[in-house]
VOBA-1610 file (N, C-alpha, C; in pm, whole numbers, padded with zeros to 5 digits, always signed):
BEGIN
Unk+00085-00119+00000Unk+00000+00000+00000Unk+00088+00124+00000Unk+00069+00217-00063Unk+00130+00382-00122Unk+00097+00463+00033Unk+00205+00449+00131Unk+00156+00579+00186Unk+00168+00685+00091Unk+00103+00814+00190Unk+00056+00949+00155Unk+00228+00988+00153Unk+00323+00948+00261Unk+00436+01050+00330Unk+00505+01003+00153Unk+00471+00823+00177Unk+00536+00816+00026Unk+00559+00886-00084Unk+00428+00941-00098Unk+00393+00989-00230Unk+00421+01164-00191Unk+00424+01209-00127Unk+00476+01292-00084Unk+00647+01294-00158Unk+00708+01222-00119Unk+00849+01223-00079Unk+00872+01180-00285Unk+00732+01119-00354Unk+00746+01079-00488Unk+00723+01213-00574Unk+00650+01290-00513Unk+00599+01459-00571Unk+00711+01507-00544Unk+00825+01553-00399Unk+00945+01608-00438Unk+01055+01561-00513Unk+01083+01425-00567Unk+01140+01368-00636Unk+01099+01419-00785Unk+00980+01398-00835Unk+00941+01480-00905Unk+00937+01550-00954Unk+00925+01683-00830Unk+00962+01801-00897Unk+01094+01831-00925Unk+01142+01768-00894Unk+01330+01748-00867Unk+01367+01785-01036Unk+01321+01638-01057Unk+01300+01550-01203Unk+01238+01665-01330Unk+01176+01727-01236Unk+01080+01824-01397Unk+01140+01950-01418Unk+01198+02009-01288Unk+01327+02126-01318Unk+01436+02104-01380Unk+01466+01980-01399Unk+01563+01913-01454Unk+01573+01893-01628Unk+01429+01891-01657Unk+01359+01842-01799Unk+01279+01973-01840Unk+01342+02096-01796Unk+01206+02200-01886Unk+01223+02176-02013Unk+01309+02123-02099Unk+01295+02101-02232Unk+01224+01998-02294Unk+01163+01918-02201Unk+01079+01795-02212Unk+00942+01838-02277Unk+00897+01798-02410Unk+00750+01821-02468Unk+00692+01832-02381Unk+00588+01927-02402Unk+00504+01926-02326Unk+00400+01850-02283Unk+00340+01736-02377Unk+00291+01647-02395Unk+00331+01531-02261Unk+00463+01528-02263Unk+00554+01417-02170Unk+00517+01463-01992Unk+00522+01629-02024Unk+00504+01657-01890Unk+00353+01688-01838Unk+00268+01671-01934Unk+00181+01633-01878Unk+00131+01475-01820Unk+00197+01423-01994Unk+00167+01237-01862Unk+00228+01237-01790Unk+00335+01254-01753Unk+00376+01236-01606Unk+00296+01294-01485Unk+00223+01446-01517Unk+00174+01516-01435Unk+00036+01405-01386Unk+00007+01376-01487Unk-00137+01291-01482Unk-00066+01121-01418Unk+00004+01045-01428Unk+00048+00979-01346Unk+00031+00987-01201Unk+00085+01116-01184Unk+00138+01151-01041Unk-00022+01176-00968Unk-00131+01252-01042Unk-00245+01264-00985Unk-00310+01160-00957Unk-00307+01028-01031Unk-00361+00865-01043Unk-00329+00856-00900Unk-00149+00840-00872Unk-00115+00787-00767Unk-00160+00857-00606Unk-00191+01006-00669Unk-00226+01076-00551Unk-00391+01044-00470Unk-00493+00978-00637Unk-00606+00965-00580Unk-00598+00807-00506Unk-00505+00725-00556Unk-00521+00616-00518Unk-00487+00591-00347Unk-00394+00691-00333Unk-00324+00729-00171Unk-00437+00746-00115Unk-00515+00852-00092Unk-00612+00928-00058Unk-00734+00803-00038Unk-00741+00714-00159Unk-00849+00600-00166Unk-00803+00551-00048Unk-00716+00452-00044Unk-00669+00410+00042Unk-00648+00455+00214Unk-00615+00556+00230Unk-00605+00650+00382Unk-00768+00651+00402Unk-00880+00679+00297Unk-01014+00687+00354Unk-01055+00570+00396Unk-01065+00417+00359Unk-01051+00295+00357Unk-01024+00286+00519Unk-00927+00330+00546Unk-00887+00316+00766Unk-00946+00430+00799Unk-00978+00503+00752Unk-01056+00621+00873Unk-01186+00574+00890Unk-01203+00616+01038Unk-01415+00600+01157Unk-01444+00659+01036Unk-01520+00681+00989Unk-01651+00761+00893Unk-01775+00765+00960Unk-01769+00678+01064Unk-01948+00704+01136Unk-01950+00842+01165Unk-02111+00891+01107Unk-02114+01009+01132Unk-02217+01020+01280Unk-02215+01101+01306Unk-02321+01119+01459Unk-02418+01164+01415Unk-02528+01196+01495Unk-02699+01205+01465Unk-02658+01365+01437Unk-02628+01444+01509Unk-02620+01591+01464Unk-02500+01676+01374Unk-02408+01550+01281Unk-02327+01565+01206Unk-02382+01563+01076Unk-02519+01522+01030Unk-02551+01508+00905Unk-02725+01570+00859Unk-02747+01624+00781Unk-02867+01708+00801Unk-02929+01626+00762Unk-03057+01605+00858Unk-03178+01532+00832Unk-03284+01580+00786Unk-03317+01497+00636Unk-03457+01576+00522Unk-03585+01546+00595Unk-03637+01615+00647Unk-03800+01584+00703Unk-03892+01590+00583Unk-03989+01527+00537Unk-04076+01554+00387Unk-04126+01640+00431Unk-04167+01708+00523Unk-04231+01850+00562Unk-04207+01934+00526Unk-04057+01948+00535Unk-03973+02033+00477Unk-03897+02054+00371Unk-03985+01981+00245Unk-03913+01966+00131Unk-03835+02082+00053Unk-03961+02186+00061Unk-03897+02282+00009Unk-03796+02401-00011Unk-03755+02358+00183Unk-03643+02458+00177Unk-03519+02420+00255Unk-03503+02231+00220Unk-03392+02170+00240Unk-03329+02069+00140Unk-03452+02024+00070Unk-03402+01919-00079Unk-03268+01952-00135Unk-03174+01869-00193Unk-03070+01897-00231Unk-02928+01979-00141Unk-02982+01956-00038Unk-02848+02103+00019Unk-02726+02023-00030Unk-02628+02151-00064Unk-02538+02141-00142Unk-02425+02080-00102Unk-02433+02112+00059Unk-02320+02030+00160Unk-02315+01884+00145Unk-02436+01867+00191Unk-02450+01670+00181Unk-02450+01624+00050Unk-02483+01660-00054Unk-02480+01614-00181Unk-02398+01641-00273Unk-02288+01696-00232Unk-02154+01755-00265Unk-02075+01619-00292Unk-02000+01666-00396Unk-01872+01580-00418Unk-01816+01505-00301Unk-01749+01584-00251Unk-01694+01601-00097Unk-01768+01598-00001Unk-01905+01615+00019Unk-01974+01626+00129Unk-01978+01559+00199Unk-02046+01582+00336Unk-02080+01472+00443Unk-02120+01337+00370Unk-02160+01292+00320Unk-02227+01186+00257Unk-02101+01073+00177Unk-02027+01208+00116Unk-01876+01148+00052Unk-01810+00980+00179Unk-01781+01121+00242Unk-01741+01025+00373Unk-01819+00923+00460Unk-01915+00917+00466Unk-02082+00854+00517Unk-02055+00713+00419Unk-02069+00766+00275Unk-02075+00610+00221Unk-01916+00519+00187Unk-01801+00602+00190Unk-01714+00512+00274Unk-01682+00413+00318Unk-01726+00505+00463Unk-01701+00423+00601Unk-01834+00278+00574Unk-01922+00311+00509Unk-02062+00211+00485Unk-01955+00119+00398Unk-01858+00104+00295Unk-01865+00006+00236Unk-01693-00085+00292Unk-01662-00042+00396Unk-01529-00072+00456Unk-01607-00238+00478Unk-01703-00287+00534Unk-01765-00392+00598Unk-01851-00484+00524Unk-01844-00616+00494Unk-01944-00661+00397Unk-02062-00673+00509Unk-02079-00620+00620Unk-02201-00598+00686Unk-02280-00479+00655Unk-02148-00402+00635Unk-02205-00211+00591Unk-02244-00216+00465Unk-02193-00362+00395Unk-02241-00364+00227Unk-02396-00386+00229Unk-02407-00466+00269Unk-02527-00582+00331Unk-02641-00461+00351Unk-02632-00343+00475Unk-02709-00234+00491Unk-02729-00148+00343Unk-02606-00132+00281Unk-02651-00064+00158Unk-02699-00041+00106Unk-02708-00210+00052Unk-02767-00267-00079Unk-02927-00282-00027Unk-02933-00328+00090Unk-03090-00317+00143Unk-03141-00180+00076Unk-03075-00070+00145Unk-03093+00073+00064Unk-03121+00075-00008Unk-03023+00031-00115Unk-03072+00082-00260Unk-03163-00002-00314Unk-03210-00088-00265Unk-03327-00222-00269Unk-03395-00132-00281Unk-03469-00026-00164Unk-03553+00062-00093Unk-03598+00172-00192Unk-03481+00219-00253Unk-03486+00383-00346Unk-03520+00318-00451Unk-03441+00187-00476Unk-03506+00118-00633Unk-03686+00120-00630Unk-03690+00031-00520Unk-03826+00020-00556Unk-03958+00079-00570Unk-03928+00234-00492Unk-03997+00337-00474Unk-04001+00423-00623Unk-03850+00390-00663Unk-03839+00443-00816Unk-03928+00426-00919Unk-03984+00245-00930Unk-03998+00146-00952Unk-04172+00182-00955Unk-04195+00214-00817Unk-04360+00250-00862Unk-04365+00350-00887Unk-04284+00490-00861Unk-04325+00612-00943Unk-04317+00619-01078Unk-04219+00534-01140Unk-04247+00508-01265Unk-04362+00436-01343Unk-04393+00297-01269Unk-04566+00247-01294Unk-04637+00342-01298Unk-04632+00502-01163Unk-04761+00527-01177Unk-04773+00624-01270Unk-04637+00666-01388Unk-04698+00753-01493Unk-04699+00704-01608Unk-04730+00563-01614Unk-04699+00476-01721Unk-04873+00512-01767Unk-04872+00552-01941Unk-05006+00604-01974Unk-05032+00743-01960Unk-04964+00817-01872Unk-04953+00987-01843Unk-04897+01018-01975Unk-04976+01154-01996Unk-04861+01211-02104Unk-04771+01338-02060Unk-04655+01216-02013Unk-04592+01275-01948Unk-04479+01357-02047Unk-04500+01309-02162Unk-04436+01346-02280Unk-04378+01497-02320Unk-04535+01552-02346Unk-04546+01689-02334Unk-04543+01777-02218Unk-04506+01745-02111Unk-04450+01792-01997Unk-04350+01806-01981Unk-04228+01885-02027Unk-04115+01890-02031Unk-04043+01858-01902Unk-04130+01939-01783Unk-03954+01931-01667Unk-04074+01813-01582Unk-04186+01762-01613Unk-04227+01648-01556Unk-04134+01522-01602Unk-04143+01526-01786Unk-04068+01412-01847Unk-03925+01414-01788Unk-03884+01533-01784Unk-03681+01529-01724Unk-03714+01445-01596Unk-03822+01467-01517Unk-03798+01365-01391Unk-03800+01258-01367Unk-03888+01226-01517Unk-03900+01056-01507Unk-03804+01040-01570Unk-03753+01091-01655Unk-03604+01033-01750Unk-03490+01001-01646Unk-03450+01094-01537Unk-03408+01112-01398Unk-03432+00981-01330Unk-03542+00943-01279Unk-03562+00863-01224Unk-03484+00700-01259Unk-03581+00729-01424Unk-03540+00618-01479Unk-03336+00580-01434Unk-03317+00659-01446Unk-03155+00700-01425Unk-03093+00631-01266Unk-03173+00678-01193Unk-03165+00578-01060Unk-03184+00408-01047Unk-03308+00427-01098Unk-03348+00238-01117Unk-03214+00196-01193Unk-03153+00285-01306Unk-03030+00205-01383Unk-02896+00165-01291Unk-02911+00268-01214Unk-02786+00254-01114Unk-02807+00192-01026Unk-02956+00155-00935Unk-02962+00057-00835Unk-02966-00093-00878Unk-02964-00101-01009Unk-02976-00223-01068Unk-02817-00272-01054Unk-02726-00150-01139Unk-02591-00214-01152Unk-02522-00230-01019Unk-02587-00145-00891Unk-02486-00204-00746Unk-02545-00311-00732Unk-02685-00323-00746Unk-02719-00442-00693Unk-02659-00568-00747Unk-02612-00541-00887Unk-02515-00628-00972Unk-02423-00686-00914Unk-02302-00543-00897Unk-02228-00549-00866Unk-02200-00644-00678Unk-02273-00588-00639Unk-02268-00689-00489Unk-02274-00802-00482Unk-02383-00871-00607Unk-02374-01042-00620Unk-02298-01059-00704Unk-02207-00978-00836Unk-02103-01067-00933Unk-01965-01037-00915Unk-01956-00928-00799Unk-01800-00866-00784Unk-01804-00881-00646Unk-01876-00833-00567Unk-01885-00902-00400Unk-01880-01025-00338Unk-01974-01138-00476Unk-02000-01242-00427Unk-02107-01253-00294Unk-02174-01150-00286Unk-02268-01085-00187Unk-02342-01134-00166Unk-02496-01205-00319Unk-02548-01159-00263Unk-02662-01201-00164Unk-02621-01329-00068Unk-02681-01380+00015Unk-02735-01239+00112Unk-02666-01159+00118Unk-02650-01053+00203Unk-02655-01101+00374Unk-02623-01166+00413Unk-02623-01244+00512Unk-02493-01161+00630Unk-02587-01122+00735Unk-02500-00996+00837Unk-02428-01132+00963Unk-02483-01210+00957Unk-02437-01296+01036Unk-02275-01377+00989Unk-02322-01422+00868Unk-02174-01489+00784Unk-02082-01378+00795Unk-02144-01253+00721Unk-02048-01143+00735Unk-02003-01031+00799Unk-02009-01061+00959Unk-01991-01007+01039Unk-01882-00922+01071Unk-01734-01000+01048Unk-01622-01021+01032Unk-01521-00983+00913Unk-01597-00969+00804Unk-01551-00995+00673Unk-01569-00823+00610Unk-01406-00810+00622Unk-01403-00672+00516Unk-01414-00644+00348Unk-01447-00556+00305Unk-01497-00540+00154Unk-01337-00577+00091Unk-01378-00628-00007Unk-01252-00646-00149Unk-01190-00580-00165Unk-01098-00536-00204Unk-01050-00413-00305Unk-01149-00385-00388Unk-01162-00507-00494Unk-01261-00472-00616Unk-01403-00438-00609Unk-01456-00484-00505Unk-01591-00443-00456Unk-01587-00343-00392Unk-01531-00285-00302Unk-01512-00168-00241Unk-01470-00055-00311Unk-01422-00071-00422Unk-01410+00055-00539Unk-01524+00081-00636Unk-01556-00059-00672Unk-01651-00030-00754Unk-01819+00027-00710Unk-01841-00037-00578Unk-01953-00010-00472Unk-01965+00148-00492Unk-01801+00163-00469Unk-01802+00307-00436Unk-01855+00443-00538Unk-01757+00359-00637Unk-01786+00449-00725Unk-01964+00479-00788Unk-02007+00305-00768Unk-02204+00345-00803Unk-02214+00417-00716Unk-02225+00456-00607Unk-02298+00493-00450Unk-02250+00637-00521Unk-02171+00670-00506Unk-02122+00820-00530Unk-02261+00857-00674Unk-02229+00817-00753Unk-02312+00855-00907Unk-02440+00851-00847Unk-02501+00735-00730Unk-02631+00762-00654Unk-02652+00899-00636Unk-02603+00900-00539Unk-02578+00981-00475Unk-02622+01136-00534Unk-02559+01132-00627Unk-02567+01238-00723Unk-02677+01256-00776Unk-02736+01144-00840Unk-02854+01117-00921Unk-02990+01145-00823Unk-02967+01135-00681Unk-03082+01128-00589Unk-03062+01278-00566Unk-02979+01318-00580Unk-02927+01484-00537Unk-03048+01547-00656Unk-03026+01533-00793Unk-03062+01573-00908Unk-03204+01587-00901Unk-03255+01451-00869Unk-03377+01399-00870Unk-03465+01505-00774Unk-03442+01571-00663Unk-03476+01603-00542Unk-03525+01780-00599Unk-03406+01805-00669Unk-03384+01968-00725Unk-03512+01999-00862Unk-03458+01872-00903Unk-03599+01869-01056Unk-03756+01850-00980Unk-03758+01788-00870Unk-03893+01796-00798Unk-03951+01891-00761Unk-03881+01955-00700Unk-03870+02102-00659Unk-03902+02218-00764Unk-03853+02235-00932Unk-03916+02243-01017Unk-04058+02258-01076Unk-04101+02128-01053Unk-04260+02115-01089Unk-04321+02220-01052Unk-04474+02222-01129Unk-04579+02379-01075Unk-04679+02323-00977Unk-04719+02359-00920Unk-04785+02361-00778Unk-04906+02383-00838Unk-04976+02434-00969Unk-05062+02473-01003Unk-05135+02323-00992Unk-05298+02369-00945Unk-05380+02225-01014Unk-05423+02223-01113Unk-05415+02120-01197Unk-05443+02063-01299Unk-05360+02140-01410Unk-05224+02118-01386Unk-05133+02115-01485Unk-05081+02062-01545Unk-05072+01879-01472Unk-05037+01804-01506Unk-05134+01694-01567Unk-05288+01757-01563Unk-05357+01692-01636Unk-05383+01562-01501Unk-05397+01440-01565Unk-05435+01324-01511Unk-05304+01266-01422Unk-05258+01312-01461Unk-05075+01261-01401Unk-05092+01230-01254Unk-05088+01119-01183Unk-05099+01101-01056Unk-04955+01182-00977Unk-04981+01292-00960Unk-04892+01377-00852Unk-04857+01338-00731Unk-04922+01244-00662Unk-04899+01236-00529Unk-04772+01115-00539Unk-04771+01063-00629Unk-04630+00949-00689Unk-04535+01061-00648Unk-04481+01130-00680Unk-04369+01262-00678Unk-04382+01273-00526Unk-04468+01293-00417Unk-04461+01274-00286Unk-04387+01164-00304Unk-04450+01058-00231Unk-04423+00960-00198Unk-04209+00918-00263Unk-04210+00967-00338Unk-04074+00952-00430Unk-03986+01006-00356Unk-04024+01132-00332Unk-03901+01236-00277Unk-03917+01219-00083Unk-04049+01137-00046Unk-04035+01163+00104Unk-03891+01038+00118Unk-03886+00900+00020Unk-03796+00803+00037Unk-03667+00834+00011Unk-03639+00932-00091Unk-03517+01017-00122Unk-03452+01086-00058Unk-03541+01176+00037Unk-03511+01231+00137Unk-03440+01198+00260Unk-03447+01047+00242Unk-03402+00979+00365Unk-03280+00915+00356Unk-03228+00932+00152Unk-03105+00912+00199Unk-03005+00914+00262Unk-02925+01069+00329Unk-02794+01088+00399Unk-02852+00997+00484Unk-03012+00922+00541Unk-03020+00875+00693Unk-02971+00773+00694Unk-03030+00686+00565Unk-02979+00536+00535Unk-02821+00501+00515Unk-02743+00644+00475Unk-02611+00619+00458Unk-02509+00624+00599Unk-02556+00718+00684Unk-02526+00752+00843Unk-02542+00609+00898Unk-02686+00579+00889Unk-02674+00409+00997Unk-02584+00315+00930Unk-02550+00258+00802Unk-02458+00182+00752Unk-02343+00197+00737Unk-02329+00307+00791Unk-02150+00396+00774Unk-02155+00358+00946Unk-02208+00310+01038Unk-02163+00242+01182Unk-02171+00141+01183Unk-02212+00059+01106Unk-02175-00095+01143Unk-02033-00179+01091Unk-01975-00224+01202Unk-01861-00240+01217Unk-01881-00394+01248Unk-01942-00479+01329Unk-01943-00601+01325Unk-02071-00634+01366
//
């Protein structure tokens, strides 16, 4: 494993190396530059991998559906970097924290799953920022499909069984790839939340379109950072 001090001590070598070569194409000094960033994210992968990530009850903002409209999306938790970054993590260090996940995204799938049934026949067509939400949506079901993939053909998962895997830390290969769906979730549930928010409040704008689907959608969405907080603490 690459420590950080390593790669550290590989960046002043480096730069050593590139004061040495200003006559080097420029081309050259950029792959190298881009090398050196590979190795820097892979450090960083790795150092997050051993850090607690459990977050505490008043470390992560909790979406009430009450309050849809003037907390959906905050930019902190649904950030690149945000609380949540670190939240789903620490969730996939554990094939127990996998196990909680994937229940998750079981959960957002399937809620996806009937908001989409219920505008099947809507013409949702000619509704422009209605249709972006189901196109959106659709976009989630694609991604809860491929972790869920991924946990039974790269995890070997998917008994999901917390008892067998009590003990048992994530893969390399599952723990990157987990990661990387959860993050694109992540994002996609972020998206999903902001385009809801969108829609007109007016009645009968949407015609026949069962509206109260779009509740029900965003109160389960809402609850992501919660579902990611409890699975980012289980440790055995």
């Amino acid at each position: 494993m690459l420590s950080c001090v390593a790669f550290n001590n590989i960046k002043h070598r480096a730069s050593k190396y590139f004061q040495s070569q200003q006559y080097l194409p420029t081309k050259a000094i950029t792959m190298k530059l881009a090398v050196l960033a590979v190795v820097f994210t892979l450090c960083l992968a790795f150092v997050a991998a051993d850090i607690d990530y459990s977050i505490e009850d008043n470390e992560i903002a909790e979406f009430a559906p009450l309050g849809i409209a003037d907390e959906l999306g905050d930019a902190d938790t649904f950030s690149v970097f945000g609380i949540l970054w670190f939240a789903i993590t620490g969730s996939l260090r554990t094939l127990k924290g996998v196990n909680c996940t994937v229940r998750r995204v079981m959960s957002i799938r399937s809620e996806a799953v009937n908001f989409l049934n219920a505008f099947k026949g809507c013409n949702s067509g000619a509704l422009k920022d209605l249709n972006a939400l189901i196109n959106q949506v659709q976009t989630v079901v694609n991604t809860c499909n491929d972790i869920i993939n991924l946990n039974s053909n790269v995890c070997n998962n998917g008994a999901l069984d917390d008892q067998a895997d009590a003990k048992k830390n994530t893969s390399f290969s599952c723990f990157f790839k987990l990661l990387g769906k959860m993050l694109s979730l992540k994002n996609q549930v972020g998206k999903t939340i902001t385009l809801s928010k969108k829609l007109s409040s007016t009645p009968g704008t949407y015609g026949t379109c069962n509206m109260s689907a779009v509740t029900d959608l965003v109160s389960v969405f809402t609850q992501f950072p919660t579902y990611v907080k409890t699975c980012s603490k289980l440790r055995s």
